[in-house]
C-alpha positions in Angstrom: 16.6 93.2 -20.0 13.0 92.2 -18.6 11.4 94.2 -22.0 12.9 94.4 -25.4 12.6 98.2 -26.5 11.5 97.8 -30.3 11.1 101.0 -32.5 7.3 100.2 -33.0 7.4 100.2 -29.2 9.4 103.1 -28.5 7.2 105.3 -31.4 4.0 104.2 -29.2 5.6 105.3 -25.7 5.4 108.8 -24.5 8.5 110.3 -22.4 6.4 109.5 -19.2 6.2 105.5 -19.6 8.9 105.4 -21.5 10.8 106.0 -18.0 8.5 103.2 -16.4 9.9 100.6 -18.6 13.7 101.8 -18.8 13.8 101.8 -14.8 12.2 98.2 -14.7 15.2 97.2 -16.7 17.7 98.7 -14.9 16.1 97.6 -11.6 15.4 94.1 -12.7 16.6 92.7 -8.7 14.0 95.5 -7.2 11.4 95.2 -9.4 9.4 92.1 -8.1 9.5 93.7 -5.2 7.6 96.8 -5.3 4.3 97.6 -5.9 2.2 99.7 -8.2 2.6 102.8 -6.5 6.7 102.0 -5.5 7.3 101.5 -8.9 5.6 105.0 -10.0 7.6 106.7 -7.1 10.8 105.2 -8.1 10.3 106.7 -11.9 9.2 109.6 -10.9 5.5 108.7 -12.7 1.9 107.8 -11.9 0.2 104.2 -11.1 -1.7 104.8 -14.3 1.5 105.5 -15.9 2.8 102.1 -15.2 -0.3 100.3 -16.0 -0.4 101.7 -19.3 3.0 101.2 -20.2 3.2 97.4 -19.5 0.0 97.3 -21.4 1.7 98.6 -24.3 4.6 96.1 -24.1 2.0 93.8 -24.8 1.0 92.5 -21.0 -2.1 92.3 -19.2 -0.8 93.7 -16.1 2.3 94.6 -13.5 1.8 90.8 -12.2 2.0 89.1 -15.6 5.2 91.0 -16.5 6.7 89.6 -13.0 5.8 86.1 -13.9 8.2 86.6 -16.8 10.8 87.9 -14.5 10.1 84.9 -12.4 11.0 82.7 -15.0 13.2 83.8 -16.7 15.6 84.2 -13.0 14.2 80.4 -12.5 15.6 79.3 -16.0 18.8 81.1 -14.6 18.8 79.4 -11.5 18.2 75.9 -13.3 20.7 76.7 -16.3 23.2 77.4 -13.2 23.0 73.8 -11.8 23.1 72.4 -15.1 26.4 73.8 -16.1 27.4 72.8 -12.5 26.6 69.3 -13.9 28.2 69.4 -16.6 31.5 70.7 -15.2 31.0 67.4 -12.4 31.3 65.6 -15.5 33.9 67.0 -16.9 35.9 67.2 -13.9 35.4 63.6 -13.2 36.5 62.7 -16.8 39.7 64.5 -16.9 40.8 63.7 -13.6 40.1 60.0 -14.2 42.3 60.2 -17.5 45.0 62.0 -15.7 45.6 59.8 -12.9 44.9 56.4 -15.2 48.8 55.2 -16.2 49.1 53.4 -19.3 51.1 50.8 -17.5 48.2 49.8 -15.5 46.2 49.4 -18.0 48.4 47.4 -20.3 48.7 45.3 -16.9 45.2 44.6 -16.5 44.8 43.6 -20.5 47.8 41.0 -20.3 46.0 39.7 -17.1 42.4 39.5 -19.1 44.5 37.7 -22.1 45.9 35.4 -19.9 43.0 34.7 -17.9 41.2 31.0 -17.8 38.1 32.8 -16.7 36.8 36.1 -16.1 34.7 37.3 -13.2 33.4 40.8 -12.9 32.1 41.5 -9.5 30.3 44.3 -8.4 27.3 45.4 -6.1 24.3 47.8 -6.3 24.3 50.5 -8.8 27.6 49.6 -9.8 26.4 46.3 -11.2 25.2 47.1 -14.5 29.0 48.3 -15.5 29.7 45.2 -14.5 27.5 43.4 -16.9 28.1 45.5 -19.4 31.9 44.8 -18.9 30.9 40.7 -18.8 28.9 41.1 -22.7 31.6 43.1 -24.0 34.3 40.8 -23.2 31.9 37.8 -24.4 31.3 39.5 -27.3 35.4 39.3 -27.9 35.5 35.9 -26.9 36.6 35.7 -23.3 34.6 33.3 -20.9 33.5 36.2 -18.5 30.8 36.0 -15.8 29.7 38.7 -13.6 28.4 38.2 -9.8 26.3 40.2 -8.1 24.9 37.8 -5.7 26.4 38.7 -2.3 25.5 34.9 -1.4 27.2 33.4 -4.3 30.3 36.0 -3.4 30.6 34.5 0.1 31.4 31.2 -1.4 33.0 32.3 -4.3 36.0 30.2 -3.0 34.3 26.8 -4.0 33.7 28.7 -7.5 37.4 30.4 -8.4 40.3 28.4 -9.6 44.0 29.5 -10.1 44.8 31.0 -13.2 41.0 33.0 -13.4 41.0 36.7 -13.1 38.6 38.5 -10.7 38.1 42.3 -11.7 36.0 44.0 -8.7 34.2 47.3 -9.6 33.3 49.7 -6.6 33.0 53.3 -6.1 34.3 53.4 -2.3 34.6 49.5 -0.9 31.7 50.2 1.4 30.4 46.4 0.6 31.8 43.6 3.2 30.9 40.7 0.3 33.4 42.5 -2.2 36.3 42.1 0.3 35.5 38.9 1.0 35.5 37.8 -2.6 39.1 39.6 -3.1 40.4 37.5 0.2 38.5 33.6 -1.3 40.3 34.9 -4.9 43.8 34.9 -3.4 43.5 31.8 -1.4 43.0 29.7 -4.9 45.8 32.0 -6.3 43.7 33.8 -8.5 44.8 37.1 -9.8 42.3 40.2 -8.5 42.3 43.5 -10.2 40.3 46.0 -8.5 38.5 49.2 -10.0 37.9 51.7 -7.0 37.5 55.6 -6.7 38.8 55.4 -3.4 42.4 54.8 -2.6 44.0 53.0 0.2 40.9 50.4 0.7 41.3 46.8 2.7 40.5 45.5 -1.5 43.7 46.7 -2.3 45.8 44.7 0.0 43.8 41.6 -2.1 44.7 42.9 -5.6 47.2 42.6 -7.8 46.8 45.5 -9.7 44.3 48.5 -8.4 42.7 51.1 -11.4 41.5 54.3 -9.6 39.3 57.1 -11.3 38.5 60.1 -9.5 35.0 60.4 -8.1 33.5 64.3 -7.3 30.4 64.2 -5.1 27.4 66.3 -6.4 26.0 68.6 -3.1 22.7 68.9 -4.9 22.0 65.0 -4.6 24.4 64.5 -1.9 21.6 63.8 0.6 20.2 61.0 -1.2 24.2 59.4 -1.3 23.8 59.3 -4.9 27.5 58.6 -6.2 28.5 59.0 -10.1 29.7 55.6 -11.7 31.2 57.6 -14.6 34.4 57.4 -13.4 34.5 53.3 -13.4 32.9 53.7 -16.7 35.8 55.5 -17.7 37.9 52.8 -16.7 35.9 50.0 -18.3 35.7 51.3 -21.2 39.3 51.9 -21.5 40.0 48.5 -21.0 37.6 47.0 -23.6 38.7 49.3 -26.4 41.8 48.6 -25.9 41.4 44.9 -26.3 39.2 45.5 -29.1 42.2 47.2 -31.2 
């Protein structure tokens, strides 16, 4: 309803504009499309008519009282992709939780435990979860160090030892330097856990243990390739709260 019918409002209408205003709200789709005159025609009234009825519903004129059609569809249109947001989120939550086994979890924390050193790897966007991984496990007491460099990941072979852990975080293993971290891991015998929304990746024939989450692309950003990291966030967290028990 485009105007709210008060009984102060309704006292001050006669029969004739009181048909003006019930036909804009039933016709709210056909409304910003007609002019003075169409809309008179299609209540069966006058152009003065009209005029004087949206002046008594407290408008200046036909064209302000289509602004306030305009936005309030526009507030529609933007509540729309907001909910569509939200259920991206949601979607990616729940589907993360339902495909994360406890086992591979409780895997990855005995591999952390165990570890002589902690390195969490991860490039672009994705690298802030990483360092936010790196000062929570500090923060428990575990030597952890994330890389980011993609030169210091090409000779990460002169930097791992056996017995460290390498946890790689990446939304689709598009990055060459990740792989190649994963393969210089193995060849000291380090252990690699990898974090990755997309299964069946080269990282995962490098990896002891792989943790995927469930990543839903958003079409309203997709042109931009803008990817949601809440999925490895998800996963992170898991992990850290866990050893924080």
């Amino acid at each position: 309803m485009i105007v709210e019918i008060t009984e102060e409002l309704e006292s001050g209408l006669t029969e004739a504009e009181r048909q003006v205003i019930e036909y804009i709200n039933q016709h709210e789709d056909q409304f910003l499309k007609l002019t003075i005159t169409e809309l008179a025609e299609k209540s069966f009234t006058s152009p003065p008519t009209v005029s004087r009825a949206v002046r008594k519903c407290g408008y200046n004129g036909l064209s302000e009282l289509r602004y306030k059609l305009s936005a309030m569809i526009e507030d529609m249109v933007e509540g729309e992709i907001v909910n569509e947001i939200f259920q991206k989120s949601v979607t990616e939550c729940m589907k993360t939780i339902e495909i994360l086994k406890a086992e591979t979890i409780l895997k990855v924390v005995r591999f952390i435990k165990t570890a002589q050193k902690i390195y969490i790897i991860a490039r672009g966007s994705t690298a802030w979860i990483a360092k936010d991984v790196e000062l929570q496990l500090q923060l428990l007491g575990y030597n952890a160090y994330m890389l980011s460099d993609s030169e210091v990941m090409k000779k990460s072979d002169k930097l791992f030892r056996h017995g460290d852990l390498i946890i790689i975080f990446s939304i689709k293993n598009s990055t060459p330097e990740l792989l190649l971290t994963a393969q210089n891991a193995k060849k000291v015998g380090a252990n690699v856990v990898t974090c990755c929304c997309l299964p069946k990746t080269d990282l995962e024939d490098y990896s002891d243990l792989s943790v995927l989450g469930y990543n839903q692309r958003n079409k309203t950003i997709e042109d931009f390739d803008i990817v949601s990291r809440l999925p490895l966030q998800i996963i992170a967290r898991t992990l850290i709260d866990y050893l924080n028990l």
